[in-house]
N, C-alpha and C positions, 0 to 999 in steps of 0.2 A: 290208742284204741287197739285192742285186741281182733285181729281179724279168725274169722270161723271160716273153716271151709265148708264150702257150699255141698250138695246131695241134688239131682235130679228127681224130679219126679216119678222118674222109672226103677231108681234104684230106692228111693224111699218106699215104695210101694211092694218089693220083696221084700223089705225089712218089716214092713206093716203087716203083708201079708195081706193085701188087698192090689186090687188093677190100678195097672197107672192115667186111667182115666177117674177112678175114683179118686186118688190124689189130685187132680189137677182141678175136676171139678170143686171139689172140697175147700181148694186154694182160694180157686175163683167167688167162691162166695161166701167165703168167711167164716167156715165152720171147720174147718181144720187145722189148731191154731200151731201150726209147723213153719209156717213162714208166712208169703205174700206170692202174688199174684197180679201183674200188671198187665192193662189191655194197652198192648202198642201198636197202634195201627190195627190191621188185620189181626196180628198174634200176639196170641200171650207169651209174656215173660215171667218164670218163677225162678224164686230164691227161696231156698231152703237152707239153712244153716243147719251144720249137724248137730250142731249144740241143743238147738230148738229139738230135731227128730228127737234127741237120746233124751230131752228133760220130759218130752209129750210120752215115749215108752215109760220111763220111770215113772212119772206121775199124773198121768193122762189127763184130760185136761184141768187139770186144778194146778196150779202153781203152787210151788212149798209155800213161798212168802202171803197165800191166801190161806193155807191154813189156819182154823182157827177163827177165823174172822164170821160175824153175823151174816 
């Protein structure tokens, strides 16, 4: 398994061009499909793979592999 390096939600959020509470919220509930968002305990955990960020700029949220489809 290929491992991606990970992006914060602070740094993904200059590169979106939006706050890094906008990211985080976004994570939290599933409408931001960049990565995940874990409630542990008190705080949240996010993983953001850059892989995800750069396929979400390239192709916002449509995946190539839906292209096309009904």
């Amino acid at each position: 398994m290929q491992s991606s390096k990970n992006v914060t939600p602070s740094e993904a959020a200059k590169i979106l061009g939006v706050s890094p509470q906008f990211v985080r919220v976004g994570l939290q509930q599933g409408v931001l499909p960049i990565g995940t968002a874990v409630k542990m305990s008190s705080r949240w955990a996010y993983n953001i793979p850059e892989a995800a960020l750069k396929n979400y700029i390239e192709y916002g949220s449509k995946r190539p592999e839906s292209e096309g489809e009904a």
